[in-house]
C-alpha positions, 0 to 999 in steps of 0.5 A, a space after each residue: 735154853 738152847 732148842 733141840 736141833 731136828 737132827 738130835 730129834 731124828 737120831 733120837 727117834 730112830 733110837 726110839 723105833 729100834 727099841 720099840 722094833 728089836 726090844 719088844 717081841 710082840 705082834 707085827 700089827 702092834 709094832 707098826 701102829 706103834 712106829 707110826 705114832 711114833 713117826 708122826 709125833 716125833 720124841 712125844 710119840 715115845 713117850 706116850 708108847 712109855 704110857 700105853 704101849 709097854 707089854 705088861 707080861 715084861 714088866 717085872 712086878 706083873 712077872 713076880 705076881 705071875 710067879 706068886 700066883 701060879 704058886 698059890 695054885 699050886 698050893 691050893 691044888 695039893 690041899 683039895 681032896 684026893 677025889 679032886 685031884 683025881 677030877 683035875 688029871 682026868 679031865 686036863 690030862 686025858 683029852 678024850 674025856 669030854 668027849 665021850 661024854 657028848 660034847 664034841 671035842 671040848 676036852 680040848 677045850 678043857 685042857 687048854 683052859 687049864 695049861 694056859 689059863 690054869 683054869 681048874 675045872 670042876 662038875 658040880 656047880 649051880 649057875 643062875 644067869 641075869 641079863 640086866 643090872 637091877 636083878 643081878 645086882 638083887 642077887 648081890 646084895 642079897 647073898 651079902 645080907 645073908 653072908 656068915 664069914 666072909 665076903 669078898 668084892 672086886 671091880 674095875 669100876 664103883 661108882 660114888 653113886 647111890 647105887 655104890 653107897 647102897 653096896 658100901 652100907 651093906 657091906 659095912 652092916 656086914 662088917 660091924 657083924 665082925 665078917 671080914 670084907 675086903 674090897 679090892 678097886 682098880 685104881 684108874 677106874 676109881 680114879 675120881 673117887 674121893 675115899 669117903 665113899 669108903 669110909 663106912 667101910 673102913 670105920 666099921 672093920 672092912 678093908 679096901 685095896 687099891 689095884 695099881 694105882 694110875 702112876 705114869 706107866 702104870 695108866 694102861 694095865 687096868 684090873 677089869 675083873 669082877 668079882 663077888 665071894 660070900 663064905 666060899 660057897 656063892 660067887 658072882 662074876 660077869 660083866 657089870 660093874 658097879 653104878 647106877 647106869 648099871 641099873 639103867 639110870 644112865 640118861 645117855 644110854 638107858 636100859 643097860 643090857 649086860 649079862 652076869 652068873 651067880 654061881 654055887 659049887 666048887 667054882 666058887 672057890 676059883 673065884 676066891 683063889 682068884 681074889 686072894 691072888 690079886 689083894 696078895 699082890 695089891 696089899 702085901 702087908 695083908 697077904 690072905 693064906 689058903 685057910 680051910 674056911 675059905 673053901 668049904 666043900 659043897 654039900 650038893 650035886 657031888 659032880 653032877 652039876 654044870 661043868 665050868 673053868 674060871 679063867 684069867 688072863 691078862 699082864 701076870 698070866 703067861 698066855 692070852 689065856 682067854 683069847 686062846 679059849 674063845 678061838 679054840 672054841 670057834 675052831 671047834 664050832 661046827 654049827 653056830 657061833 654067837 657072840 655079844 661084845 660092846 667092843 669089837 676089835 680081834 686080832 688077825 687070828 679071831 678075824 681069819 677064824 671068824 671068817 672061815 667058820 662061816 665060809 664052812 657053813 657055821 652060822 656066825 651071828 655078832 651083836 655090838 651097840 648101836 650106841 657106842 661109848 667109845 667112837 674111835 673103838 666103834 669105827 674100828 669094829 665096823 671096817 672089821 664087820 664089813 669084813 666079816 659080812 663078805 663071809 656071810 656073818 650076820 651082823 647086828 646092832 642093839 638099839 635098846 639102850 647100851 650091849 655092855 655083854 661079853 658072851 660067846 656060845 658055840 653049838 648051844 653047847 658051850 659057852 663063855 662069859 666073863 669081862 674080857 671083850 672081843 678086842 685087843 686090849 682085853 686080850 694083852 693089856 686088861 686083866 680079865 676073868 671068864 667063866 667057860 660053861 660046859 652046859 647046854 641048858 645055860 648055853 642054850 638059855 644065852 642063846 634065847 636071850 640072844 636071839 630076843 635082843 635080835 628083835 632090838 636091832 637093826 642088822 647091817 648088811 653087805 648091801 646096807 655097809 658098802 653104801 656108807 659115806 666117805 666121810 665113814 670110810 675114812 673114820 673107819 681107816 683111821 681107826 683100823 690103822 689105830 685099832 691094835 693100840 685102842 
């Protein structure tokens, strides 16, 4: 076998910069992370860019989906009532709206979750928050017990644990009752699961799909989503997964903070709208149709619930939806900011915006884990915090098990919560789902809790960052050159 000579490797690679600088139109932040990888680890470097580094928003199956799924909106949106269309045009089409009714600017907010995001809005919603796993997980498990029709699961992770066999028995006693369940896994997050686990599922009438399996280029675009729909009229959606550190069994992280709703009303059926999308493009040979049933109206509030969007973002939508909607949010704050991530790595817009609020006099507050999973992410969100802490951004970090929330609140006003973190990955690479909540008393209970999981930190300061060791400083600009990459 005649050896490759150093010079068809330099043509090569510079083969390889050339697509990676001209083909693929993307953030220079990203391209230059890219090159130096590639620069460094010559022809290998390309082919772990192959893997991970490919925009997913090109790939052709993510750009059907994004055909199919804005379609089926479409649909969805001409068989509501007349009375919801007429919500949809005043609300995303006259942006003054919600203003006049005393949430500052947020009509802005509104239409652009729903141009970007197509986050139809809706007004007569019950939301019930848990900020742990063991009542959020009651909360499931209840609402599938007493489901009559249908029951609809969707998660990244689910766990061959006791905590995910526990979820499996229910959901099969609920299909021998003749319910249809469908349950819908990421495939890399699932990758070690052997398929026994859902056997009971299966051998009792319930379907399972599996969301992109980890073939080759296909390890980097994951479904984060999570997702619950029984009958159409209760919904889950928020951070936690499914597993037994969830619960806080973990012996590595112990008590596991995290926050998630239980929704009722109308924005149930985003949720639903939201999971047909995902089986269609997973299980084709079992597509969902938009079926009455499926969307039963609610016989309660008649608009004058909690206002909320669901928005997705990720590979099939055609903008980061979500991080448009928390920047538009933090250049809408005018007194406070609040934010809960266990990753914190932001785009050069996030950071510039971050900074700025709080040299405007906004009281920017950033809470991530004292105790992180993933190092290399950790480093990265602490060169950006020092950063932030030069602007006067408070800083802090939970010392009470592992902060797994993705929760951000402006003004006790408006807030957001969902699956997509305050990094890079959730914003280009994931696919994601956020809940926008237009309600101060919901935005105002996060902002209670925010402020008891202070009395679990421990704040870095300016004065506290800048006495760091080397030895971190160096982690920390290793990690921010790889930052648009984690």
């Amino acid at each position: 076998m005649i050896p490759i000579s150093v010079t068809t490797i330099y043509l090569l690679n510079t083969a390889f910069v050339f697509i990676v600088v001209f083909y693929e139109r993307r953030n220079p932040a990203v391209t230059w992370a890219w090159l130096m990888v590639i620069a460094i680890i010559p022809f290998l470097g390309f082919l772990v860019y192959l893997v991970l580094g490919r925009d997913g928003r090109k790939h052709r199956p993510f750009l059907e989906k994004s055909k199919n799924d804005e379609n089926m909106l479409t649909a969805y949106l001409a068989k509501e009532t007349d009375a919801f269309r007429k919500q949809q045009a005043k609300y995303v089409t006259q942006k003054n709206v919600m203003q006049m009714q005393g949430s500052e600017h947020m009509d802005d907010l509104v239409y652009l979750n729903f141009h970007a995001g197509k986050g139809a809005f809706s007004s007569d919603n019950i939301v019930s928050l848990y900020h742990d796993g063991k009542t959020a997980f009651d909360a499931l498990i209840t609402d599938i017990t007493n489901a009559k029709k249908f029951i609809y699961i969707q998660y990244y992770i689910f766990r061959d644990d006791s905590t995910g066999k526990r979820l499996i028995a229910a959901l099969a006693e609920k299909a021998a009752q003749g319910l249809e369940v469908r349950l819908l896994i990421d495939g890399m997050g699932n990758i070690f699961n052997s398929s026994s686990l859902y056997s009971p599922l299966t051998k009792a009438g319930g379907y399972v799909g599996i969301f992109l399996p980890p073939y080759f280029i296909r390890i980097n675009f994951r479904n984060h989503r999570k997702i619950a729909v029984m009958d159409g009229n209760k919904g889950h959606i928020g951070g936690m997964n499914i597993g037994d550190e969830y619960l806080g069994l973990s012996k590595r992280f112990g008590y596991w903070r995290d926050t998630h709703l239980r929704l009722k009303g109308s924005g149930v059926h985003h949720l639903t709208l939201r999971f047909m999308m995902d089986w269609n493009f997973c299980v084709p040979n079992q597509k969902l149709q938009l079926k009455a049933h499926y969307f039963p109206r609610p016989a309660y509030l008649s608009g004058s619930g909690v206002r909320m969007q669901v928005v997705c973002s990720g590979p099939d939508t055609r903008y980061p939806s979500i991080l448009y909607g928390y920047n538009k949010m933090m250049t809408e704050a005018n007194t406070s900011i609040f934010i809960q991530t266990p990753y914190f790595v932001p785009d050069e817009s996030m950071f510039v915006i971050l900074k700025m609020s709080a040299l405007s006099g906004v009281d920017v507050r950033i809470m991530i884990p004292a105790n992180p999973d993933h190092p290399f992410v950790y480093w990265a969100a602490m060169f950006y915090l020092g950063g932030l802490l030069e602007s006067g951004v408070k800083c802090y970090e939970y010392q009470h098990g592992f902060l797994h929330n993705k929760v951000i609140m402006i003004d006790s006003k408006i807030c957001s919560v969902g699956t997509a973190n305050m990094d890079v990955r959730s914003f280009n690479l994931n696919f994601e789902s956020n809940a926008f909540i237009y309600d101060e008393k919901v935005t105002t209970e996060l902002e209670t809790a925010f402020n008891n999981d202070i009395e679990h930190c421990r704040q870095l300061t300016l004065e506290k960052y800048l006495q760091r060791p080397k030895r971190t400083k160096v982690k920390e600009s290793i990690s921010r050159l790889l930052s648009p990459l984690l």
